[in-house]
C-alpha positions, -999 to 999 in steps of 0.1 A, spaced: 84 -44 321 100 -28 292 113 5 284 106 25 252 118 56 237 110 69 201 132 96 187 140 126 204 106 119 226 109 112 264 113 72 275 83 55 290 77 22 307 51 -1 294 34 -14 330 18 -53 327 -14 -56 330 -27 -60 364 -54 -74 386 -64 -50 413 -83 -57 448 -111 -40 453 -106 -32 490 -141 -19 501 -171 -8 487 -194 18 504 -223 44 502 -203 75 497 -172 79 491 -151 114 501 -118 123 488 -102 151 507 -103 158 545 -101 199 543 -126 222 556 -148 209 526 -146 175 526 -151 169 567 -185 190 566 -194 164 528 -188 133 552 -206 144 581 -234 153 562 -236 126 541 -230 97 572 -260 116 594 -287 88 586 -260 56 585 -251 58 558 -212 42 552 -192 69 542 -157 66 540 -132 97 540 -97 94 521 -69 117 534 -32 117 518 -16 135 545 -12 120 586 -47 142 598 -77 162 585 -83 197 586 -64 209 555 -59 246 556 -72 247 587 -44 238 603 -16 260 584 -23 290 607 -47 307 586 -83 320 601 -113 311 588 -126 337 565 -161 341 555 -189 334 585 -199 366 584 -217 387 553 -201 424 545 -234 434 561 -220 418 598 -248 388 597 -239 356 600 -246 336 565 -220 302 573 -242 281 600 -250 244 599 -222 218 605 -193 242 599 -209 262 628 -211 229 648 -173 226 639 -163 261 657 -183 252 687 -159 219 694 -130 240 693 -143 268 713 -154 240 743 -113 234 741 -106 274 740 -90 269 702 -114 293 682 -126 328 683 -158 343 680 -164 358 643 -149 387 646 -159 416 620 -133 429 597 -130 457 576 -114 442 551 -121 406 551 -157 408 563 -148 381 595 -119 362 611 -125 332 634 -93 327 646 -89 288 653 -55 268 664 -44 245 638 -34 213 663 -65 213 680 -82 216 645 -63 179 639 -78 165 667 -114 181 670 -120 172 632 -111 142 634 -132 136 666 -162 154 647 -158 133 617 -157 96 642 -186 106 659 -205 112 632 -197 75 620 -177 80 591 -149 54 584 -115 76 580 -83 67 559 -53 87 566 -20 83 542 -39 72 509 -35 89 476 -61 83 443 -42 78 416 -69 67 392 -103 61 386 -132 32 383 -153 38 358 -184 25 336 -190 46 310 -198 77 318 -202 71 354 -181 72 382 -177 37 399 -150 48 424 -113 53 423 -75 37 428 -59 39 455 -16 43 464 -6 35 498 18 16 520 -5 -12 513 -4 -11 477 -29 -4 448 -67 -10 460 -97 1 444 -127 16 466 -161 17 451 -190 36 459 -224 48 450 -216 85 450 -182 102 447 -170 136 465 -141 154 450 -131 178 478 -96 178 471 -92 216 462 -71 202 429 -99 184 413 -81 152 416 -109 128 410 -126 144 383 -99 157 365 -88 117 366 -124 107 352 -125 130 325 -141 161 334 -133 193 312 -111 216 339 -96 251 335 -67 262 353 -53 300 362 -62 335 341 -62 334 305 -29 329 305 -29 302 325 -15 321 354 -26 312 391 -25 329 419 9 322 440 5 303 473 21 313 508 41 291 534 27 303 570 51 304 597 42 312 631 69 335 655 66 335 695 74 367 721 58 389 698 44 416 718 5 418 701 1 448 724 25 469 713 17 465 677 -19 469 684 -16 506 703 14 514 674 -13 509 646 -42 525 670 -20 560 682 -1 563 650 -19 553 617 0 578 598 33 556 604 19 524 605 -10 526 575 -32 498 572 -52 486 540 -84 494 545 -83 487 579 -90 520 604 -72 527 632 -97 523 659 -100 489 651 -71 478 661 -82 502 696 -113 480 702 -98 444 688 -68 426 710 -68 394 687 -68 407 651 -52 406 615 -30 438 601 -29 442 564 -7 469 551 25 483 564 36 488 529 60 521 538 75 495 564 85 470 536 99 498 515 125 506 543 132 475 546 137 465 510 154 493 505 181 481 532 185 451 512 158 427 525 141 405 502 107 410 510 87 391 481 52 412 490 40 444 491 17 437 525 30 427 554 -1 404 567 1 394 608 -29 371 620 -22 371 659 -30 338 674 -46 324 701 -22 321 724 -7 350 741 27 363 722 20 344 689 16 359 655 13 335 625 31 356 595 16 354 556 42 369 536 57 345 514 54 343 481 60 324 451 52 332 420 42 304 389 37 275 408 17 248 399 -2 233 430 -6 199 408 27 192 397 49 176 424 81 194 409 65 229 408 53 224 446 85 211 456 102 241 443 79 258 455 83 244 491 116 250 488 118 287 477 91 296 502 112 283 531 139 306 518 121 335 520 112 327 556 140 346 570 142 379 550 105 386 560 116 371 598 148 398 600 123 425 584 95 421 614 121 418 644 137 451 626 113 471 615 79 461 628 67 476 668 62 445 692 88 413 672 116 435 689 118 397 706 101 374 683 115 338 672 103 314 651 81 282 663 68 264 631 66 265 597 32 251 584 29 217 572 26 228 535 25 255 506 -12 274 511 -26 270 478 -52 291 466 -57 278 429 -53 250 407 -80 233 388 -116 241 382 -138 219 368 -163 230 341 -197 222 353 -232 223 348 -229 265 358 -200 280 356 -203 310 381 -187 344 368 -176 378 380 -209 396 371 -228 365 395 -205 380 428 -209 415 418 -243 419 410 -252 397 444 -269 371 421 -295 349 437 -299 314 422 -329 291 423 -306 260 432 -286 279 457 -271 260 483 -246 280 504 -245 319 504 -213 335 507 -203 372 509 -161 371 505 -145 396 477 -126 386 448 -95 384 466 -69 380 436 -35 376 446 -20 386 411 -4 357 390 29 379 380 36 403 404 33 415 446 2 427 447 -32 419 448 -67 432 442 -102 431 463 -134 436 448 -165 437 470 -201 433 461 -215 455 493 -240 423 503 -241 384 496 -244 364 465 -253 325 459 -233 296 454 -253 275 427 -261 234 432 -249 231 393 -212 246 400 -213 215 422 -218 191 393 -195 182 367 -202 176 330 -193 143 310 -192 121 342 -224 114 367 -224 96 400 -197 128 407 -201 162 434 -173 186 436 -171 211 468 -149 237 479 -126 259 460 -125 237 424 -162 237 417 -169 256 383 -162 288 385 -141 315 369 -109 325 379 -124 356 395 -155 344 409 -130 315 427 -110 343 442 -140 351 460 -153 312 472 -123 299 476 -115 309 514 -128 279 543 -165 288 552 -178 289 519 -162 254 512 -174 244 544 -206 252 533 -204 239 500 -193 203 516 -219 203 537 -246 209 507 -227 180 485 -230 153 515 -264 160 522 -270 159 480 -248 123 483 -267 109 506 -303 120 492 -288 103 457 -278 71 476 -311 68 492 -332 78 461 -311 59 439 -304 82 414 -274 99 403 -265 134 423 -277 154 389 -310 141 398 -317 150 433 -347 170 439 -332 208 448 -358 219 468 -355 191 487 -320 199 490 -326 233 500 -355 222 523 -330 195 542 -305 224 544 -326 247 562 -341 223 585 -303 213 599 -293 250 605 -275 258 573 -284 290 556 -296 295 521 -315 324 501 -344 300 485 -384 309 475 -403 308 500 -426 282 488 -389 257 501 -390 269 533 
């Protein structure tokens, strides 16, 4: 192995060439076991196929088990428009008491509160009984391909370099790993390039929800909400506040760091605990290990500014400490690939029905803004679709893409970026996988209608003409 450098330019290591095992081959292969990617192997093992799921991190459940709720199950008009297997998900964890009903919110349309161990367990349970084959601590770090079309991808792990082939390919790594790797066009951020910052939860104990509830409910002219009235917080004992901004000021103003303009409090499930959204950090690049790692570090420091603010300032944390950090940065954008429909602005706004739809979703844009504290929402007053194209890359077949990096703009993903839509999208690309497997033919070819008529007939729900259903 030898080491080069030209000039001024940076060294680099000239590897040998290499022979590399093919470890397994299978049906489908899914990459990424978030919210997306459990519902895309579940769908796609439901007939026997062999479907195997690669996960880099010790469990599956991805944002799910940060301490976030699920947003999105509900439509801004209160009906229910996220069903199918990410419904059959909440039902586990409600049999072991670890998720909410979906609650309607003012400013988020629904919370389901769920609690992010049990998520670990219940996923993975969901994902084992469905028969798909699981791989935990594995990271792709290249591709197989023929031409144009995806043959599979390279593996890193504590066993090596591997190779895993399949007959159909699902990105649901919320990075766009895979196809980024096999050559499909992807945009990141504004036009500037700027993304939206991510959040470290951390989760406080012997907060007293009551208190904080009847302060918001008896004085909303101290303790003003965004968008969120007062008697809400009367009717509501599990619930999310958004707002306090008069709060933060104070505290700022005493020389807290407080890097947001919102204090944002999700309580949990269990009695006394609040999971806390407030950090910050601005220009970080959820695919560069360097960025995230400063990232991770800075967000950690915050931690305890915003953690002296609540006990100080904020009715009912009078007695709060702190129980966990989450297991990572919460990312809400990197990469987005550019794909056979790139869904816009105007598609959420207008409430756009599609032809191929496969998953309707209802969530604002939700921009957290690249440069500074704030952030903007944008709703559309009803639903819109979620296209079968946005799932399907350009310049590489044999390829589906579900959950927050399917081709969109940066404004239209502020809006499908949150868990039920991406469960819902996962769900559509498995049962589009598996249809391609046993037709034959690559994703790009499978019959929609059939899609959409498959879809219907398992409980999902999706605007189509009525000659589909």
């Amino acid at each position: 192995m030898a080491i080069t450098s030209s000039g001024g330019s940076a060294a680099s290591i000239l590897e040998p060439e290499r022979r590399t095992a093919v470890r397994d081959e299978v049906d489908v292969l899914v990459v990424g076991g978030g919210p997306a990617g459990i519902m895309a192997a579940c769908a796609a093992a439901e007939d026997g196929l062999r479907v195997l799921l690669l996960e880099s991190r010790s469990f599956v459940g991805g944002n799910m088990t940060i301490g976030l709720p699920v947003l999105g199950f509900l439509s801004q008009k209160g009906e229910q428009i996220i069903r199918g297997l990410p419904q059959q998900l909440i039902d586990r964890l409600k049999v072991r008491n670890a998720a909410s009903e979906h609650r309607p919110c003012p400013l988020h349309m629904a919370i389901t509160l769920v609690e992010p161990e049990a998520v670990k367990f219940v996923a993975l349970e969901m994902l084992l009984d469905a028969g798909v084959e699981v791989r935990l601590h594995t990271l792709v770090a290249g591709v197989v391909k023929e031409g144009d079309r995806l043959r599979g991808v390279i593996t890193e792990s504590k066993s090596g370099r591997e190779a895993i082939l399949a007959q159909a390919v699902i990105d649901c790594t919320g990075d766009a790993d895979v196809a980024y790797r096999a050559g499909v066009p992807c945009e990141k951020g504004d036009e500037h390039g700027g993304m939206q910052p991510p959040t470290l939860m951390f989760c406080l104990a012997g907060v007293d929800t009551e208190r904080l509830r009847m302060s918001i409910a008896e004085e909303p002219r101290t303790y003003l909400t965004d968008f969120i009235p007062n008697d809400y917080f009367g009717q509501n004992h599990q619930f999310i506040v958004v707002g306090l901004r008069q709060l933060i000021q104070k505290a700022q103003s005493a020389g807290l760091s407080i890097p947001t303009e919102r204090t944002i409090i999700i309580t949990g499930l269990r009695e006394g605990e609040a999971w806390i959204n407030m950090t910050r950090v601005k220009r970080v690049d959820g695919t560069d290990a360097t960025s995230l790692t400063r990232g991770e570090i800075e967000a950690r420091r915050q931690i305890e500014d915003i953690q002296r603010y609540l006990v100080s300032y904020v009715p009912g944390f009078e007695k709060a400490y702190s129980t966990k950090t989450a297991p990572f940065l919460g990312i809400r954008e990197t990469r987005r690939i550019v794909g056979r429909y790139v869904m816009n602005r105007d598609d959420v706004l207008s409430c756009r029905h599609f032809d191929d739809a496969i998953a309707v979703a209802s969530y604002p844009i939700d921009l957290h803004r690249p440069n500074d504290d704030g952030c903007t929402l944008e709703w559309c007053g009803d639903c819109y679709d979620i296209p079968y194209r946005s799932l399907l890359p350009t310049k590489v077949s044999g390829l589906l893409v579900a959950g927050r990096c399917i081709s969109t703009t940066h404004e239209a993903m502020a809006a499908i970026r949150v868990m039920a839509p991406c469960m819902a999208m996962g769900e559509a690309a498995g049962r589009a996988a598996r249809l391609a497997v046993r037709a034959g033919v690559d994703p790009a070819e499978v019959e929609v209608r059939q899609l959409q008529r498959e879809l219907l007939e398992r409980g999902a729900y999706v605007r189509v003409p009525a000659q589909v259903g």
